[in-house]
MOPAC internal coordinates of N, CA, C and O (Angstrom, degrees):
PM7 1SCF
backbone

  N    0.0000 0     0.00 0     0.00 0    0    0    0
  C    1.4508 1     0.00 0     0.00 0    1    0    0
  C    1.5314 1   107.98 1     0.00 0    2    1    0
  O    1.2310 1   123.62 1   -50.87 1    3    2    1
  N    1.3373 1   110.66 1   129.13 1    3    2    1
  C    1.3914 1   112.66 1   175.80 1    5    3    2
  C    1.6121 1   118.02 1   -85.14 1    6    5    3
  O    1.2310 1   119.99 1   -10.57 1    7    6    5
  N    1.4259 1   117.63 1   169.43 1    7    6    5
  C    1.3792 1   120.34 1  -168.66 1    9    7    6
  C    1.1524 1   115.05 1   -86.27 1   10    9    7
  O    1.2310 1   112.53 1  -172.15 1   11   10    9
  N    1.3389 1   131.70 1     7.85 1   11   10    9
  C    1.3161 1   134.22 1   159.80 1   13   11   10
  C    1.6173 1   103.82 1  -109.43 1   14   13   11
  O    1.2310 1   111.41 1   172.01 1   15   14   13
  N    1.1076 1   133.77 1    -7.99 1   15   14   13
  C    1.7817 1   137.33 1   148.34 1   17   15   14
  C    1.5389 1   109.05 1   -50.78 1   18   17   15
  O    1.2310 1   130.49 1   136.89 1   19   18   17
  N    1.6650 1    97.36 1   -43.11 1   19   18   17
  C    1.9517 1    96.28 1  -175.48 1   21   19   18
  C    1.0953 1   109.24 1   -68.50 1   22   21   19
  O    1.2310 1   119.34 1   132.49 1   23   22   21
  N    1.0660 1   118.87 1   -47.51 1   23   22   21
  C    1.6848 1   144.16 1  -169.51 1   25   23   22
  C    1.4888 1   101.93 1   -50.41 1   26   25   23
  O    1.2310 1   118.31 1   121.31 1   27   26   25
  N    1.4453 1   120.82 1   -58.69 1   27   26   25
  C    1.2590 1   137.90 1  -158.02 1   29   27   26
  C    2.0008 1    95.56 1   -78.66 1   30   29   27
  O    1.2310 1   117.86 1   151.13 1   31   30   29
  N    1.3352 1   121.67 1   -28.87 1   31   30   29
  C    1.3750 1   137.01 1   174.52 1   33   31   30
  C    1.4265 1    99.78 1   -74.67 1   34   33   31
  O    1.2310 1   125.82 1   120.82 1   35   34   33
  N    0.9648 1   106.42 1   -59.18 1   35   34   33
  C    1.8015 1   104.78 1  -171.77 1   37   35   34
  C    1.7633 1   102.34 1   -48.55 1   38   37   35
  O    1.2310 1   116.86 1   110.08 1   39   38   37
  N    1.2356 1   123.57 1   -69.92 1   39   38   37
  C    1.3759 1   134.34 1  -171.14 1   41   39   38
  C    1.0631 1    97.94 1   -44.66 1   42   41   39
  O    1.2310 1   116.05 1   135.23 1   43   42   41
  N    1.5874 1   125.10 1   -44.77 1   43   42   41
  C    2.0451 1   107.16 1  -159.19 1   45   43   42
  C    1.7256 1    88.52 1   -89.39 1   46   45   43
  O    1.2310 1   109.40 1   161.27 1   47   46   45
  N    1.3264 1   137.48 1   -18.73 1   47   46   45
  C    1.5119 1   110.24 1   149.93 1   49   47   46
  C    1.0997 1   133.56 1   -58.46 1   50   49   47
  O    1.2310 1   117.56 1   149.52 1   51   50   49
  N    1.5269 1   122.25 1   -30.48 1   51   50   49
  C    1.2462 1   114.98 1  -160.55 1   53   51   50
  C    1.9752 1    93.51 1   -74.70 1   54   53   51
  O    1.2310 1   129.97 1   -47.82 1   55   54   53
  N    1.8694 1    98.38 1   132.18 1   55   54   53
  C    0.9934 1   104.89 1   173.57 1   57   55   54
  C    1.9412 1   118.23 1   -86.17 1   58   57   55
  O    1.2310 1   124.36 1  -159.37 1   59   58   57
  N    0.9512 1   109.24 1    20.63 1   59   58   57
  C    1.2205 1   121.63 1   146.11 1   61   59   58
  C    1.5310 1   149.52 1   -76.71 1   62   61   59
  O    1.2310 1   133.69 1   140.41 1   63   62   61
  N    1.7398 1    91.15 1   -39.59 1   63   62   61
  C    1.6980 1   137.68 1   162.51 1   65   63   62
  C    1.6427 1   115.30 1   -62.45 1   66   65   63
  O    1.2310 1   129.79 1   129.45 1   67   66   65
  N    1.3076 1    98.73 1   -50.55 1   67   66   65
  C    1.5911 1   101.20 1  -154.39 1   69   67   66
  C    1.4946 1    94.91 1  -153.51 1   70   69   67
  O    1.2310 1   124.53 1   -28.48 1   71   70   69
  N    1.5866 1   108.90 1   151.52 1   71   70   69
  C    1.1032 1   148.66 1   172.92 1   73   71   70
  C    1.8377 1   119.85 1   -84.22 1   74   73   71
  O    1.2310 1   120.98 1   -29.21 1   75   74   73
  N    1.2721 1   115.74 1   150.79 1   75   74   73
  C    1.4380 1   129.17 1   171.43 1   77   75   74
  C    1.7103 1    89.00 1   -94.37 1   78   77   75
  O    1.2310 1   121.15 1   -31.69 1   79   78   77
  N    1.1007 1   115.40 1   148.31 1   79   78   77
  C    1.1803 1   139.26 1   154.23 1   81   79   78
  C    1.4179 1   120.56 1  -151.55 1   82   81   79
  O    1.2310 1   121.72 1    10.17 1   83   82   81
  N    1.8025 1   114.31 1  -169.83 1   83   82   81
  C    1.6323 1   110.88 1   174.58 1   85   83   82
  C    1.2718 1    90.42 1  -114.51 1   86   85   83
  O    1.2310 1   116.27 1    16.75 1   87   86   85
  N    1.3926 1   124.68 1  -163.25 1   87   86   85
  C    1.4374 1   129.64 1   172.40 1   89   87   86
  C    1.8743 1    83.30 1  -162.66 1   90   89   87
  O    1.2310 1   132.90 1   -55.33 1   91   90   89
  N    1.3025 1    92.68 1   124.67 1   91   90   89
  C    1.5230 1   118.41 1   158.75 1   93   91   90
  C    1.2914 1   116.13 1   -94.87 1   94   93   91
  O    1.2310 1   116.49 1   -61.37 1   95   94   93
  N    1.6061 1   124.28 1   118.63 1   95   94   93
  C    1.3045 1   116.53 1   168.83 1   97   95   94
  C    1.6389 1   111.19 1   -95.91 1   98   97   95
  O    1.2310 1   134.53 1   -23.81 1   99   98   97
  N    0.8775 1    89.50 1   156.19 1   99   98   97
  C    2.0289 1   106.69 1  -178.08 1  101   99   98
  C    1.7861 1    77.45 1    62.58 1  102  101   99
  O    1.2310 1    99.65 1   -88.08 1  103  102  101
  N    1.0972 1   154.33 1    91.92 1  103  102  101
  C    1.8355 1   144.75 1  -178.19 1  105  103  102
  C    1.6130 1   124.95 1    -2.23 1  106  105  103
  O    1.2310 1   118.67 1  -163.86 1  107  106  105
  N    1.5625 1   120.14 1    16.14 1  107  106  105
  C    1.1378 1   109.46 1  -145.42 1  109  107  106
  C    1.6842 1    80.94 1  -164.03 1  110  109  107
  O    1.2310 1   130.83 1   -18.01 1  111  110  109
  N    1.6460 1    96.70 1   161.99 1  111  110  109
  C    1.5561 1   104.80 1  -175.98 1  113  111  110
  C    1.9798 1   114.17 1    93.21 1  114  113  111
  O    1.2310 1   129.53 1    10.42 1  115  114  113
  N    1.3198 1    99.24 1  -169.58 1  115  114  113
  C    1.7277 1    91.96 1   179.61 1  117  115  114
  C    1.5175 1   125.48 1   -84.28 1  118  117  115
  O    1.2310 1   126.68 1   -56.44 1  119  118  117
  N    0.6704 1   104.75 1   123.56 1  119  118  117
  C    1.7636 1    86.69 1  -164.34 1  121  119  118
  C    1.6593 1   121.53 1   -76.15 1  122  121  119
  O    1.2310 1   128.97 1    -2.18 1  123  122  121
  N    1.2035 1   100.32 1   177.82 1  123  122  121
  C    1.4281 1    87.28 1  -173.58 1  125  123  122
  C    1.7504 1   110.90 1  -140.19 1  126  125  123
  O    1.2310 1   128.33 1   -49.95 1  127  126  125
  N    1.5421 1   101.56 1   130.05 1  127  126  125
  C    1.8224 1   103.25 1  -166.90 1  129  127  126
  C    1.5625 1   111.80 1   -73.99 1  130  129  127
  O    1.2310 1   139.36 1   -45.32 1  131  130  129
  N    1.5015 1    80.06 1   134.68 1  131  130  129
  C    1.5123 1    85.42 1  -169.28 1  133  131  130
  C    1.9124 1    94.83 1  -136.55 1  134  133  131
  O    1.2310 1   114.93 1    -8.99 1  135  134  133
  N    1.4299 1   127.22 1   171.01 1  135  134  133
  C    1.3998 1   121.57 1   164.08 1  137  135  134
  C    1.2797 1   106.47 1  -103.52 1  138  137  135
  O    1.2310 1   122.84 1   -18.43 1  139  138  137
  N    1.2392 1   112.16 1   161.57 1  139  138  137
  C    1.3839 1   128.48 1  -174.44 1  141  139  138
  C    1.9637 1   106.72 1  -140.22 1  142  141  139
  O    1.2310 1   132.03 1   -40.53 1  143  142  141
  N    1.5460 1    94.37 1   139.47 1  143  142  141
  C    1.6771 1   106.90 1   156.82 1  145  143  142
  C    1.2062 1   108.75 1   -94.74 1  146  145  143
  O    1.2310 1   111.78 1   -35.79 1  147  146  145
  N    1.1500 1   133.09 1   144.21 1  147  146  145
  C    1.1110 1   140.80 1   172.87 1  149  147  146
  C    1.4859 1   116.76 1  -115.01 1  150  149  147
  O    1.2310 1   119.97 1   -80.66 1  151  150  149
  N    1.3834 1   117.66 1    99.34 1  151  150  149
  C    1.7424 1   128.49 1   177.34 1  153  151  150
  C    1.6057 1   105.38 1   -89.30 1  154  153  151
  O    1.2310 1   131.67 1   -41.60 1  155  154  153
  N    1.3119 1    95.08 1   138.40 1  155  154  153
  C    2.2356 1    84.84 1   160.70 1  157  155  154
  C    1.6245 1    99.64 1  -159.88 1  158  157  155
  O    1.2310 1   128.24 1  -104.04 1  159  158  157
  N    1.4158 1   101.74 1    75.96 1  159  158  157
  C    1.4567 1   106.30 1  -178.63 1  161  159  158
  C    1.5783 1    95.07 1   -81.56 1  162  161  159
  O    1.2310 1   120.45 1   -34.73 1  163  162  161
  N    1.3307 1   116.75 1   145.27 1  163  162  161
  C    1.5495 1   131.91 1   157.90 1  165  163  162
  C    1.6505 1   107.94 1   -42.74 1  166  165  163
  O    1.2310 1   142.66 1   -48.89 1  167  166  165
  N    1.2707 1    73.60 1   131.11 1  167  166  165
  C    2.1438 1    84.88 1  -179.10 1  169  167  166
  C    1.4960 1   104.68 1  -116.58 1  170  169  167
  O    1.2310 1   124.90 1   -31.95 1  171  170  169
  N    1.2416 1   108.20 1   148.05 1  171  170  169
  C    1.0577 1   111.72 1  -174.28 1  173  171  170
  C    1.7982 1   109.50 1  -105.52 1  174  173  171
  O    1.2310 1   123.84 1   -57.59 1  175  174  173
  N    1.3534 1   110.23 1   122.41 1  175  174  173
  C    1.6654 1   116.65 1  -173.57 1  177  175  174
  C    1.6345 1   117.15 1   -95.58 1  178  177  175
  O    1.2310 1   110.36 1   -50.29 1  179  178  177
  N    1.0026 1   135.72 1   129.71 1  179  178  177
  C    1.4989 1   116.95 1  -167.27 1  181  179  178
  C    1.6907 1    91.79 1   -98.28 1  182  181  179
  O    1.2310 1   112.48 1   -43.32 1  183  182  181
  N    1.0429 1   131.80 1   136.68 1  183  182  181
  C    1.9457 1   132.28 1   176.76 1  185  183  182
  C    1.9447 1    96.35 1  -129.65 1  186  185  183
  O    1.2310 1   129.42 1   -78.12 1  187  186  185
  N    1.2816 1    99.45 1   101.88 1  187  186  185
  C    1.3782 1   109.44 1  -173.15 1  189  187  186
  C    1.9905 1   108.37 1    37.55 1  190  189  187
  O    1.2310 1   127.48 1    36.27 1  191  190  189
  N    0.9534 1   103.21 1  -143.73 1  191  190  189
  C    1.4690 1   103.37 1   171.70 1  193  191  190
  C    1.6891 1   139.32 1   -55.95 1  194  193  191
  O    1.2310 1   133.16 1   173.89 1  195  194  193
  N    1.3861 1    92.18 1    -6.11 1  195  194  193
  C    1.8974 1   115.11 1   174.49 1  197  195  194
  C    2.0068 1    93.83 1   -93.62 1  198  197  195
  O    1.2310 1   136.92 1   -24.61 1  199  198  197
  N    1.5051 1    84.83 1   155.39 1  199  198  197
  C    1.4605 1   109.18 1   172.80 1  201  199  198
  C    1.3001 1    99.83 1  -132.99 1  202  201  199
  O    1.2310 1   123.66 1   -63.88 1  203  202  201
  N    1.6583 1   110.58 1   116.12 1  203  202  201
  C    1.5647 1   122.68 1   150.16 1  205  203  202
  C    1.1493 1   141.39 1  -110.54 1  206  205  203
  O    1.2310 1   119.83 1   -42.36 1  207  206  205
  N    1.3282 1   117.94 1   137.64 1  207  206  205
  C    0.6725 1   122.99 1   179.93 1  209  207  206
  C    1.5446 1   139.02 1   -90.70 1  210  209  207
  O    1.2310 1   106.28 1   -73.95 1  211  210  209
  N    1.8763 1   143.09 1   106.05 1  211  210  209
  C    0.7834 1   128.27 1  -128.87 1  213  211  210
  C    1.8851 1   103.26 1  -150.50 1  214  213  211
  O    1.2310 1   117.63 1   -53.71 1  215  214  213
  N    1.0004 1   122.12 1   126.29 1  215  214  213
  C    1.6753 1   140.69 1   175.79 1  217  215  214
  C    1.7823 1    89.45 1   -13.20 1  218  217  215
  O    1.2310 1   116.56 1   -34.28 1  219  218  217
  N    1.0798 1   124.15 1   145.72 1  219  218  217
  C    1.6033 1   126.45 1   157.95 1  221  219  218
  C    1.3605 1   107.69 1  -120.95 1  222  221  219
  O    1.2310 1   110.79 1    -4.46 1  223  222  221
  N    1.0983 1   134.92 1   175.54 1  223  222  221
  C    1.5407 1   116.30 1   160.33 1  225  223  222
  C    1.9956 1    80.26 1  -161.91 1  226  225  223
  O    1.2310 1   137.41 1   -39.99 1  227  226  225
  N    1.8198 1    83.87 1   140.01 1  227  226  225
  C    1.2592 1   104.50 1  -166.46 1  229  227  226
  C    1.3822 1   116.91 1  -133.45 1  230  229  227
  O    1.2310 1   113.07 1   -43.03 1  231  230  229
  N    1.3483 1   130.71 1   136.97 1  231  230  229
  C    1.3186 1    94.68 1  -167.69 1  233  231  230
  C    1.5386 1    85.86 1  -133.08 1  234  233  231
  O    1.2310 1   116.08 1    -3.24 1  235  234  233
  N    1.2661 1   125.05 1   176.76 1  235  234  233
  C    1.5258 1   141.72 1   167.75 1  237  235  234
  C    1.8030 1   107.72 1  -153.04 1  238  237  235
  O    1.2310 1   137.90 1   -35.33 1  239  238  237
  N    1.2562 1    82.91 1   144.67 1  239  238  237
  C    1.5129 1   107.67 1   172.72 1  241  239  238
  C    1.3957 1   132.62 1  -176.18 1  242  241  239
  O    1.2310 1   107.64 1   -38.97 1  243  242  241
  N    1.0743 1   140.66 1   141.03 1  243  242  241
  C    1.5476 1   146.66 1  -159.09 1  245  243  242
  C    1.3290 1    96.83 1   -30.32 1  246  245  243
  O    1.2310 1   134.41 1   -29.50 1  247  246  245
  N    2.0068 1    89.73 1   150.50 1  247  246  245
  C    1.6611 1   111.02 1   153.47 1  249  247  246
  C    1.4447 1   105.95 1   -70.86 1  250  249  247
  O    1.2310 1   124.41 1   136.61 1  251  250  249
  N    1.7360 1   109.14 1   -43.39 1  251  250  249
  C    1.2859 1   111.71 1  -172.56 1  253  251  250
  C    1.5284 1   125.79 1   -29.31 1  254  253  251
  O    1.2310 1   125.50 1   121.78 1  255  254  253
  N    1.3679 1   107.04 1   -58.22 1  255  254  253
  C    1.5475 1   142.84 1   155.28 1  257  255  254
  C    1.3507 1   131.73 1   -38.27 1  258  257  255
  O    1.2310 1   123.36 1   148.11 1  259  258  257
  N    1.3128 1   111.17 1   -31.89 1  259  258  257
  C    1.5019 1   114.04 1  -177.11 1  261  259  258
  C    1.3419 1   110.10 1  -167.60 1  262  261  259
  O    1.2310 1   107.72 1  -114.55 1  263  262  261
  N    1.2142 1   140.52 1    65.45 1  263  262  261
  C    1.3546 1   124.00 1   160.09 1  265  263  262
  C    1.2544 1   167.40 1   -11.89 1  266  265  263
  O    1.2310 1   140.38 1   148.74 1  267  266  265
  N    0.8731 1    78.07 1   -31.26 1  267  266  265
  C    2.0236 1   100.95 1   167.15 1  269  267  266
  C    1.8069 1   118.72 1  -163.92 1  270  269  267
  O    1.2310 1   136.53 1   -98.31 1  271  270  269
  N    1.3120 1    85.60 1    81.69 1  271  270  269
  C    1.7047 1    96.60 1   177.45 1  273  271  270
  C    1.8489 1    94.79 1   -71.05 1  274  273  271
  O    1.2310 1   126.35 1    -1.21 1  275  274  273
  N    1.6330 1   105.40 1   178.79 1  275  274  273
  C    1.4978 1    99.12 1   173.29 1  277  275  274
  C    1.7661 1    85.73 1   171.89 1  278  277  275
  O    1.2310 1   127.52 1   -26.20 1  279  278  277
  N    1.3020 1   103.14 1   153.80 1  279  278  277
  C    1.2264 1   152.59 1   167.21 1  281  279  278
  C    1.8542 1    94.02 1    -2.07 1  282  281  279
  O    1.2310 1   112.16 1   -52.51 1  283  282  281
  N    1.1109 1   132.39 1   127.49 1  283  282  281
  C    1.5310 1   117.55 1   178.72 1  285  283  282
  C    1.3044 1   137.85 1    51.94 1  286  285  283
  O    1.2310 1   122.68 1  -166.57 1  287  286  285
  N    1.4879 1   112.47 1    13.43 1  287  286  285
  C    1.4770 1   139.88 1   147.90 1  289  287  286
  C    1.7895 1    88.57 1   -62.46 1  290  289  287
  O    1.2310 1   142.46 1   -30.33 1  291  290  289
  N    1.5453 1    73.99 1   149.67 1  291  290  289
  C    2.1224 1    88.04 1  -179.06 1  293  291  290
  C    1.7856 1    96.39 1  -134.02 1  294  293  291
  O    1.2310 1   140.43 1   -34.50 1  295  294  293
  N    1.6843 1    77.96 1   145.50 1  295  294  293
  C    1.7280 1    88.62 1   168.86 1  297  295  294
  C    1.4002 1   127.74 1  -104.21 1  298  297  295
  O    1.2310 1   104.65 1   -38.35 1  299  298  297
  N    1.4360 1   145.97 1   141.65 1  299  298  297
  C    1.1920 1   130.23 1  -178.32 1  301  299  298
  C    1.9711 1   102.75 1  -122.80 1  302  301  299
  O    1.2310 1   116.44 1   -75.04 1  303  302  301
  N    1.1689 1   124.38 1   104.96 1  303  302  301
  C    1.3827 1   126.29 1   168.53 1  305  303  302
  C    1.8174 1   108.77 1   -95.43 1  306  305  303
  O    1.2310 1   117.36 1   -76.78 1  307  306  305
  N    0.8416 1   122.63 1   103.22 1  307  306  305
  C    1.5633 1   125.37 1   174.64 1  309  307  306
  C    2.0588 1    99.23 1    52.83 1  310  309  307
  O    1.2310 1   113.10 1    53.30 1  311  310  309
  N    0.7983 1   130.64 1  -126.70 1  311  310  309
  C    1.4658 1   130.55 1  -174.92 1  313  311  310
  C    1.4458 1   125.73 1   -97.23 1  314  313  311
  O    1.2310 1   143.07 1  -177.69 1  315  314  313
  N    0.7967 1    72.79 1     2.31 1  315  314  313
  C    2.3455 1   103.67 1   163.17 1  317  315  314
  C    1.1081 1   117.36 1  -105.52 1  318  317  315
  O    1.2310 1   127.39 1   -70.54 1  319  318  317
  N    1.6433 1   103.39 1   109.46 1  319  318  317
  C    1.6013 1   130.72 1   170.47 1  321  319  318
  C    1.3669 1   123.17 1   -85.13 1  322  321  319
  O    1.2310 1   115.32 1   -53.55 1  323  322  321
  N    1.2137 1   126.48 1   126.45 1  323  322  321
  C    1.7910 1   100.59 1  -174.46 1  325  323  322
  C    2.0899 1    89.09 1  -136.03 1  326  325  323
  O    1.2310 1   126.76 1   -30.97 1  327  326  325
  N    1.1692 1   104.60 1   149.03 1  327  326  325
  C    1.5159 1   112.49 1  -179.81 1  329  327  326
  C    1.3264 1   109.52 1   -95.21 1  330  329  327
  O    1.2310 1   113.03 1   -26.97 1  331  330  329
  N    1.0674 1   130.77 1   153.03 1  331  330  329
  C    1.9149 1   136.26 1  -162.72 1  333  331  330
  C    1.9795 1    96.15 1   -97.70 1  334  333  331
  O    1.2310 1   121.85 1   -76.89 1  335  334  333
  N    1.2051 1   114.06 1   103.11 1  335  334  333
  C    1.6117 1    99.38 1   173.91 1  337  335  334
  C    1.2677 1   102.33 1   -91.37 1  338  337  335
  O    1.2310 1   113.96 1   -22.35 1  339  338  337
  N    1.2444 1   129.04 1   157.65 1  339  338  337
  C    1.3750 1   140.71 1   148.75 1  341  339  338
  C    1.6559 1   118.86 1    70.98 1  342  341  339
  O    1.2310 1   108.25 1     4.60 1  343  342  341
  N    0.8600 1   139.56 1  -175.40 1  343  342  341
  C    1.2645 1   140.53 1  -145.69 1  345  343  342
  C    1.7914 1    99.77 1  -103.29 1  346  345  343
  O    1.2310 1   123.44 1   -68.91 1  347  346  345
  N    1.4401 1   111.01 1   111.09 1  347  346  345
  C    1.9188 1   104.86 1   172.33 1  349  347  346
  C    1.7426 1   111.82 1   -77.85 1  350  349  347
  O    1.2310 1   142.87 1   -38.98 1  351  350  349
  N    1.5321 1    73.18 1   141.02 1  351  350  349
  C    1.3061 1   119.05 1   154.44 1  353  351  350
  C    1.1582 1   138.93 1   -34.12 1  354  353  351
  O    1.2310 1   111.91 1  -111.90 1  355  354  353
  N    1.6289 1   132.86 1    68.10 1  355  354  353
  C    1.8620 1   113.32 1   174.56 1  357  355  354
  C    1.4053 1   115.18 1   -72.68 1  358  357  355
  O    1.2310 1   116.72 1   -29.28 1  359  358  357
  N    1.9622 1   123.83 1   150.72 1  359  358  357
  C    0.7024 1    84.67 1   154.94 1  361  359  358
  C    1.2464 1   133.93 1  -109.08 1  362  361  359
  O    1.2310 1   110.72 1    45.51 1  363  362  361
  N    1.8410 1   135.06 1  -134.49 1  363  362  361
  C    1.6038 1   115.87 1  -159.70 1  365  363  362
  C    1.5348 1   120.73 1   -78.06 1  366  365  363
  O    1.2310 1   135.36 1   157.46 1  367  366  365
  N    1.7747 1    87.88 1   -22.54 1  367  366  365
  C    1.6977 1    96.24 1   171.82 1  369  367  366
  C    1.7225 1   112.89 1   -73.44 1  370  369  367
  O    1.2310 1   108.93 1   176.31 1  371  370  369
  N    1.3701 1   138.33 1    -3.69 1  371  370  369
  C    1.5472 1   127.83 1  -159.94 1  373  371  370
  C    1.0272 1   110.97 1    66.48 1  374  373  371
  O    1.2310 1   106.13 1  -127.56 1  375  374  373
  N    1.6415 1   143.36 1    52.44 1  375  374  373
  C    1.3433 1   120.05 1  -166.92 1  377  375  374
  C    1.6333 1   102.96 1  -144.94 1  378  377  375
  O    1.2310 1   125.67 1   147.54 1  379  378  377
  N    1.4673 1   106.71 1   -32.46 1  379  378  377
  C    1.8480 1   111.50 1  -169.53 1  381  379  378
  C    1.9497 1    95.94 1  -129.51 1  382  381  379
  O    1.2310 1   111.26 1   -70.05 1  383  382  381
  N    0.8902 1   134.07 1   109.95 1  383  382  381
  C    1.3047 1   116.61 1   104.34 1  385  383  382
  C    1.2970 1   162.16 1    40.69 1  386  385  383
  O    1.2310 1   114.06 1  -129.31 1  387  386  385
  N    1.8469 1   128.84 1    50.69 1  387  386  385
  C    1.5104 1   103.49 1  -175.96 1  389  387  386
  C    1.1975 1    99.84 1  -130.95 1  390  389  387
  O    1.2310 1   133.63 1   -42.26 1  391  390  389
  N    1.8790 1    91.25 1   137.74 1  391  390  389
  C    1.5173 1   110.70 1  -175.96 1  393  391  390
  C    1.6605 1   105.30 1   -94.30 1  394  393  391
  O    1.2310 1   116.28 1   -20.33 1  395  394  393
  N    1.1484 1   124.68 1   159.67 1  395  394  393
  C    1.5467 1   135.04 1   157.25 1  397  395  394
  C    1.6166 1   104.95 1   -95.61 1  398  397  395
  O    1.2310 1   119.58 1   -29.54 1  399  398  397
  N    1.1282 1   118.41 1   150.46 1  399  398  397
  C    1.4323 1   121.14 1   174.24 1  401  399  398
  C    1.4554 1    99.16 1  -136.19 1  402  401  399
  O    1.2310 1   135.92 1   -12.71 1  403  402  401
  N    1.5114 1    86.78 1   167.29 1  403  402  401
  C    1.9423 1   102.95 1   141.93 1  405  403  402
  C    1.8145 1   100.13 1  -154.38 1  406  405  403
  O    1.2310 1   133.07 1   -15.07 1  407  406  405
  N    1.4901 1    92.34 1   164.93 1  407  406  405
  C    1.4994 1   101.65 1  -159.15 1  409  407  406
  C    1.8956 1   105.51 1   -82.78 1  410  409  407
  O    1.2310 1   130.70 1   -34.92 1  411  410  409
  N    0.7860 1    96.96 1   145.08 1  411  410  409
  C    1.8069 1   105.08 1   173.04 1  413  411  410
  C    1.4460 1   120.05 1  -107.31 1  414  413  411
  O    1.2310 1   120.10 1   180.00 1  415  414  413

C-alpha cells in the first residue's frame, strides 16, 4: 500500500471527512456499507441563453470499497436517497471514486 493509499484511508475514516452510507447496486437489492464524501458545489447549467445555477451533489468514495459503481446504482445516507446519473469518475491514481447524483 502506498502512502497516499494511507492517506486516502485515513480521510474516508475520519468521521469528520466522510460519512457511513449503503450503496445499492442496479438501486435495489441488499445494500452494501460503504463511506462516502460528500461534495455539492453549485453547478453551473446553461438554459438557452440564461446560466443557472443549481445544488450538485457529488459524492466520492473508494475503489477499495466498491468497484464498479455505475449509472442507477442508488445511495442511502441516513434518510437521504440519491440516484447515480451518468457514468463515474476514477481518479488518476485508481483510488476514489466520483459519483454525480440527484436526490430521490
Amino acid at each position: 500500500m502506498t502512502a497516499v493509499a494511507r492517506a486516502i484511508d485515513r480521510v474516508f475514516a475520519d468521521p469528520n471527512m466522510a460519512l457511513d452510507a449503503l450503496w445499492f447496486t442496479g438501486g435495489a437489492g441488499a445494500g452494501q456499507a460503504v463511506r462516502v464524501i460528500r461534495r455539492a458545489p453549485d453547478a453551473e447549467v446553461a438554459f438557452g441563453q440564461a446560466r443557472i445555477l443549481t445544488d450538485a451533489a457529488r459524492f466520492d468514495l473508494r475503489v477499495a470499497d466498491l468497484a464498479r459503481p455505475a449509472e442507477g446504482d442508488r445511495i442511502v445516507i441516513g434518510s437521504e436517497a440519491y440516484l447515480v446519473l451518468g457514468e463515474p469518475r476514477r481518479d488518476r491514481l485508481g483510488l476514489v471514486w466520483t459519483v454525480e447524483t440527484e436526490p430521490q
